[in-house]
C-alpha positions as CSV (number, residue, x, y, z in Angstrom):
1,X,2.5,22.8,-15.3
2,X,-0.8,22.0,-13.3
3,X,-0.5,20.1,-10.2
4,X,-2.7,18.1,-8.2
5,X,-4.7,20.1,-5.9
6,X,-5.0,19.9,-1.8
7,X,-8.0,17.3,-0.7
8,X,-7.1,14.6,-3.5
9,X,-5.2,11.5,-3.7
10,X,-3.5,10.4,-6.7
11,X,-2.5,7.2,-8.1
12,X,1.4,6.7,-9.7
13,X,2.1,3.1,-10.4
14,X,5.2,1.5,-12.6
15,X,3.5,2.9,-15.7
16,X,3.9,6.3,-14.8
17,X,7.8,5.7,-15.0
18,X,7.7,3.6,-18.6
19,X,5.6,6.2,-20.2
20,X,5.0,10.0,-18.9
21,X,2.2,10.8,-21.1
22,X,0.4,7.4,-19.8
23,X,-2.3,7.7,-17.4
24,X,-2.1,5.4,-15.0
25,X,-5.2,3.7,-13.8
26,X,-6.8,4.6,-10.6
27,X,-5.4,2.2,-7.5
28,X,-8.0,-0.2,-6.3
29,X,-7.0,0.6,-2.9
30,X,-8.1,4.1,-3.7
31,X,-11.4,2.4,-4.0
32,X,-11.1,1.2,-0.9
33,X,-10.9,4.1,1.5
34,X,-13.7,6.0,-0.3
35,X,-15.9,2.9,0.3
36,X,-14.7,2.7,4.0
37,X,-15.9,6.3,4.5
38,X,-19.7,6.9,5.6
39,X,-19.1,10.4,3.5
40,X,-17.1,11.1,0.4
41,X,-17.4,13.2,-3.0
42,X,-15.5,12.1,-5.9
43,X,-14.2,14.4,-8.3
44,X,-12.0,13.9,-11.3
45,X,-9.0,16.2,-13.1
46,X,-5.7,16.0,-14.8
47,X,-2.7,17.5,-14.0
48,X,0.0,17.9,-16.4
49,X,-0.7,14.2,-18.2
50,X,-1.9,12.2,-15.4
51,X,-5.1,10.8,-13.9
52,X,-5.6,11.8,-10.7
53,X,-8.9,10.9,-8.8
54,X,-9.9,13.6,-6.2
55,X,-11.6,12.1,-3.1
56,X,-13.1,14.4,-0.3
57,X,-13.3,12.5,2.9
58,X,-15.3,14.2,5.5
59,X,-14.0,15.3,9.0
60,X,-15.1,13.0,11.5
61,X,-15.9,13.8,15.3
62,X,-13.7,11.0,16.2
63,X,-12.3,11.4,20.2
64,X,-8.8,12.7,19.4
65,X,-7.5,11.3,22.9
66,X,-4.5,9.3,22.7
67,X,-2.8,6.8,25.2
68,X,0.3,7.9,26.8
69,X,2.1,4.9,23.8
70,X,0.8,7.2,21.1
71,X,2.8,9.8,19.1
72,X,1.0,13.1,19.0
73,X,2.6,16.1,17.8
74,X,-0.6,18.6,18.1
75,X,2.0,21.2,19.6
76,X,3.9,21.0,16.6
77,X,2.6,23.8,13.8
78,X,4.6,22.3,10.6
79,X,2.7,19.9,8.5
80,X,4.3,18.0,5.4
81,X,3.3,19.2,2.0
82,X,2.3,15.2,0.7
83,X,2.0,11.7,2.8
84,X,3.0,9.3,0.2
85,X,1.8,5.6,1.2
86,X,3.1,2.5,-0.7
87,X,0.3,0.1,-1.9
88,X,0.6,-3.4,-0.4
89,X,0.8,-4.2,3.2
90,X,0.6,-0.6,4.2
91,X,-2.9,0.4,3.2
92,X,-4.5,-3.0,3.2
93,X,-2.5,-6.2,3.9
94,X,-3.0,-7.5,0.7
95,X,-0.5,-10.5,0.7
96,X,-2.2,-11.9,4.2
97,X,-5.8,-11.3,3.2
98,X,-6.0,-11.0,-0.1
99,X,-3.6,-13.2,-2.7
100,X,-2.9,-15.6,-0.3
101,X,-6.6,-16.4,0.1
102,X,-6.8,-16.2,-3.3
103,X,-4.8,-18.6,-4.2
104,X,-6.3,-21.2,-1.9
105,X,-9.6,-20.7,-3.1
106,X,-8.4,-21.5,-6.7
107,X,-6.7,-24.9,-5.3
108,X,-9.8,-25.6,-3.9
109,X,-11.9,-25.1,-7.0
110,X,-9.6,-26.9,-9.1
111,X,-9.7,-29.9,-5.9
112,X,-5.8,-29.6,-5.9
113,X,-5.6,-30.4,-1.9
114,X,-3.4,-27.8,-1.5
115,X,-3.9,-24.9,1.0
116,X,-1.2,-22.3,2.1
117,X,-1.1,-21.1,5.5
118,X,0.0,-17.5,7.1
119,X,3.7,-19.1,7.7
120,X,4.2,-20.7,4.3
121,X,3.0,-17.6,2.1
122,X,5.0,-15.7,3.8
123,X,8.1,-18.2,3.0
124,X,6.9,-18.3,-0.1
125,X,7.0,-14.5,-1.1
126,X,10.7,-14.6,-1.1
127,X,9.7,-16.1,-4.7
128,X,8.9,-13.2,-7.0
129,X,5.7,-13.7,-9.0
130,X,2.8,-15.6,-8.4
131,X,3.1,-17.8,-11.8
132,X,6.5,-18.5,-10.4
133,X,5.6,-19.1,-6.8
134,X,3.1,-22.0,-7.3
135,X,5.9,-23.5,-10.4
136,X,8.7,-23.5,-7.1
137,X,6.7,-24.8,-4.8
138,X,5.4,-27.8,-7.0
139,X,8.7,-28.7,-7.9
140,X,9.3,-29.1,-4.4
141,X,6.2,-30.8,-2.9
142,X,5.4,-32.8,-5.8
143,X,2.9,-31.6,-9.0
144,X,-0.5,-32.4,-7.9
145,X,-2.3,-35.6,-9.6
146,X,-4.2,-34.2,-11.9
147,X,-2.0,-31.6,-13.1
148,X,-0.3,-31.9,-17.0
149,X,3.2,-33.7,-17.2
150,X,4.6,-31.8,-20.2
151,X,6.3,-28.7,-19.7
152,X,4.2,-26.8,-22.2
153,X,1.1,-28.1,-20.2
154,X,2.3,-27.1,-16.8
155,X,3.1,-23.9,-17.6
156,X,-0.4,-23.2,-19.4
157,X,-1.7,-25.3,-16.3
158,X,-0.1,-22.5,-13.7
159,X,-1.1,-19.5,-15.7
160,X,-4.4,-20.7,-15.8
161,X,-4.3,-21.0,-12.2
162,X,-2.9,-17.7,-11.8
163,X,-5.6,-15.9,-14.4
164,X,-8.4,-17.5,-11.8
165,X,-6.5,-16.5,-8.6
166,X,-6.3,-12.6,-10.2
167,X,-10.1,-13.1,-11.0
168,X,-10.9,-14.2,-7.4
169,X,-8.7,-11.4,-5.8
170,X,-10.5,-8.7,-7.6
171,X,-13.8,-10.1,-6.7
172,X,-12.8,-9.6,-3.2
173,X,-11.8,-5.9,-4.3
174,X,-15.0,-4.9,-5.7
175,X,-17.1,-6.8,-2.9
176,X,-14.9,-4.8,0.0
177,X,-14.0,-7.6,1.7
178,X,-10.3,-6.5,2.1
179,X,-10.2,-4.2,5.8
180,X,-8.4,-1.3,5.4
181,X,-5.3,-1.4,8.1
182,X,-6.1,0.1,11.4
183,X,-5.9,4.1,11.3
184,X,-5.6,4.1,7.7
185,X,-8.8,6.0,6.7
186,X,-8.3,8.7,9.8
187,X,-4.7,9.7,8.9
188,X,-5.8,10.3,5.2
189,X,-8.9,12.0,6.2
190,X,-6.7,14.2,8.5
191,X,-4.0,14.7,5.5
192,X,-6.8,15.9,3.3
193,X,-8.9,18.1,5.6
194,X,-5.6,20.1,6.6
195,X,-4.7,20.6,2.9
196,X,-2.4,18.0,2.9
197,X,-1.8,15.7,-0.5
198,X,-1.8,12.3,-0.9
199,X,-0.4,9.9,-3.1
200,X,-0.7,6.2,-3.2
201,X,2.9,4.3,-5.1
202,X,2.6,1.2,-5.9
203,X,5.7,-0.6,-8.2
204,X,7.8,-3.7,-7.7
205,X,10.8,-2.1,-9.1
206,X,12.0,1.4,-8.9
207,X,10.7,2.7,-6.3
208,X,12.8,5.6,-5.5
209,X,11.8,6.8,-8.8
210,X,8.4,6.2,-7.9
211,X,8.6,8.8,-4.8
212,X,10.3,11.0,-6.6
213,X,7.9,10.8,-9.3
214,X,4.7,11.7,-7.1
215,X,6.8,14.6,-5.5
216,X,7.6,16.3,-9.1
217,X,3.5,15.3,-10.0
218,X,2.3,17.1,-6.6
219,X,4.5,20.0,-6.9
220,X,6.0,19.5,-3.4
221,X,9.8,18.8,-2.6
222,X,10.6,15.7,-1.4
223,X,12.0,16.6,1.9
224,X,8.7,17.6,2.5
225,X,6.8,14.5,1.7
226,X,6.7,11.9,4.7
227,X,6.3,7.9,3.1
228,X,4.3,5.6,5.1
229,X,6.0,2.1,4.5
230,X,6.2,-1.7,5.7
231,X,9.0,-2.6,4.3
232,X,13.0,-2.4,4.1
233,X,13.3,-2.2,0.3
234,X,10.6,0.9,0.4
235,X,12.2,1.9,3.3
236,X,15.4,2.6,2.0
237,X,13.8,4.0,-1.6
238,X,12.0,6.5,0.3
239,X,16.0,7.7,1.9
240,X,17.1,7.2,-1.3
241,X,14.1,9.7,-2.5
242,X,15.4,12.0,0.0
243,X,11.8,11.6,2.2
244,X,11.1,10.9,5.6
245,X,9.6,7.7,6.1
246,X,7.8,6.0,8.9
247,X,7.5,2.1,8.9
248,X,4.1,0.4,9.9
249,X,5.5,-3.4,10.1
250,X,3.2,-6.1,8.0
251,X,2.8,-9.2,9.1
252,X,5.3,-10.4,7.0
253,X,7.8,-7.7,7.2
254,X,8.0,-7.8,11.1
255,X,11.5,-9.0,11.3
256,X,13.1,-7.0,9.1
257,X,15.7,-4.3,9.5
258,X,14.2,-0.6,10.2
259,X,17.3,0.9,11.9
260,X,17.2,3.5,9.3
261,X,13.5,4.4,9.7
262,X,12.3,7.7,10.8
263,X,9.5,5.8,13.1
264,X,8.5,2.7,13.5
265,X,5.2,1.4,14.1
266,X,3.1,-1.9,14.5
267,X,0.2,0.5,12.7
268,X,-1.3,3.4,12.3
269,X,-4.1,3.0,14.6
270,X,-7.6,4.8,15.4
271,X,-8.4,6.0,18.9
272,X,-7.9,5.1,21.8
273,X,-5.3,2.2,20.4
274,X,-3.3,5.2,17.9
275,X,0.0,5.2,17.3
276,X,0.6,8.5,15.7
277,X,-1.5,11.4,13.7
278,X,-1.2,14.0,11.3
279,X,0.8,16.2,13.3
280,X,3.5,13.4,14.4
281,X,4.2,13.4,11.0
282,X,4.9,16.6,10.2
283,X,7.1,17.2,13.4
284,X,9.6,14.7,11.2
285,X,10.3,17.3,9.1
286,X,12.2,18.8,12.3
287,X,13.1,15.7,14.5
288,X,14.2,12.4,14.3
289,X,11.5,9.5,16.2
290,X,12.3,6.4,16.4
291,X,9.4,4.0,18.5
């Protein structure tokens, strides 16, 4: 079977589990880290019966000096065979910057009065679903006035809302107004200019299966994949996996437990504020960290 070869990232999402002859479309967060690259050269092939997007980044000359609250691990020859990032709040914080400000500019174009702040979203994302997040928190505050009264209505009313805040969110994908995390684009272009795969996950559900998935599409074993995470479910699915895993806390992820974690960081980081490298990942493979 043809895997995915060194200098490429590749995209396995919650279709890749339903259906293995699917091919799953292309992260927009892939899209992301070309676009934040000065340099790039995309290239396109399919292993086995995925799609799998091929993205050269180019070394930069970047100072590699590091402050003495860094991990560096440059002594340390071993390297892992894939760095397997999960999608939302680890790459770009998509909740924070992205949906949530989404979903205020739809209240605001449909004059709703309603705007959700840093603090509330992140209440709110205890509710799974945006559809289902805005029908909770009506029923609490109180339906604004020129919403429908029948149930049939209000639920046509909310996906309606919903279709617009998907529309609006995209437009900030396309447009590249959503940062890329701090250190993101240097520790994939040091994964790929050493050979090293890389795999972006992104699934609500399954997400064991989902690491364990990329591992079999790669080729590699999975104790020789490190996950970059933000969160205690992905946390525990990249154990579960059978992975190392280092935890970059989100802003809404912060306070949750990571006792379990490999490493924890606040972020990735890019010189002279980095928090670890390349290298400090693969020295997991032979220690345990934990920052």
């Amino acid at each position: 079977m043809a895997m995915a070869s060194a200098n490429s990232i590749i995209s396995i999402s919650s279709a890749s589990l339903l259906n293995r002859t699917h091919q799953p479309k292309t992260t927009t967060l892939i899209s992301l880290l070309k676009h934040n690259k000065k340099e790039h050269e995309q290239h396109s092939t399919s292993p086995s019966s995925f799609t799998v997007k091929a993205l050269k980044i180019s070394t930069s000359t970047t100072r590699r000096r590091r402050l003495s609250c860094s991990a560096s691990a440059s002594a340390s020859s071993t390297l892992p065979s894939a760095l397997l990032f999960d999608c939302d709040g680890v790459l770009v914080d998509t909740e924070k910057d992205g949906h949530r400000i989404s979903f205020n500019d739809t209240f605001q174009e449909k004059e709703l009065g309603v705007t959700w702040d840093v603090e509330l979203y992140g209440e709110l994302l205890k509710i799974g679903g945006g559809k289902e997040r805005m029908t909770a928190y009506f029923n609490k505050t109180g339906w604004p006035a020129n919403a429908p009264t029948g149930e049939q209505e209000r639920k046509d009313f909310i996906a309606s809302l919903h279709k617009r805040k998907t529309e609006l969110f995209m437009e900030l994908v396309e447009k590249k107004l959503l940062p890329l995390r701090p250190g993101v684009a240097k520790l994939v272009d040091q994964a790929l200019t050493q050979g090293v795969n890389v795999a972006v996950c992104s699934t609500s559900n399954e997400k064991a299966a989902i690491y364990i998935l990329a591992a079999s599409t790669l080729g590699v074993e999975p104790s020789r994949c490190v996950v970059v995470e933000d969160s205690a479910i992905g946390l525990a699915a990249a154990k579960a996996a059978g992975m190392k895993c280092i935890v970059t806390k989100s802003g809404y992820t912060a306070d949750e437990d990571f006792l379990n974690a490999d490493a924890v960081f606040d972020f990735i980081g890019d010189p002279p504020e980095e928090r670890f490298d390349l290298a400090f990942c693969g020295s997991l493979l032979e220690k345990q960290y934990v920052s």
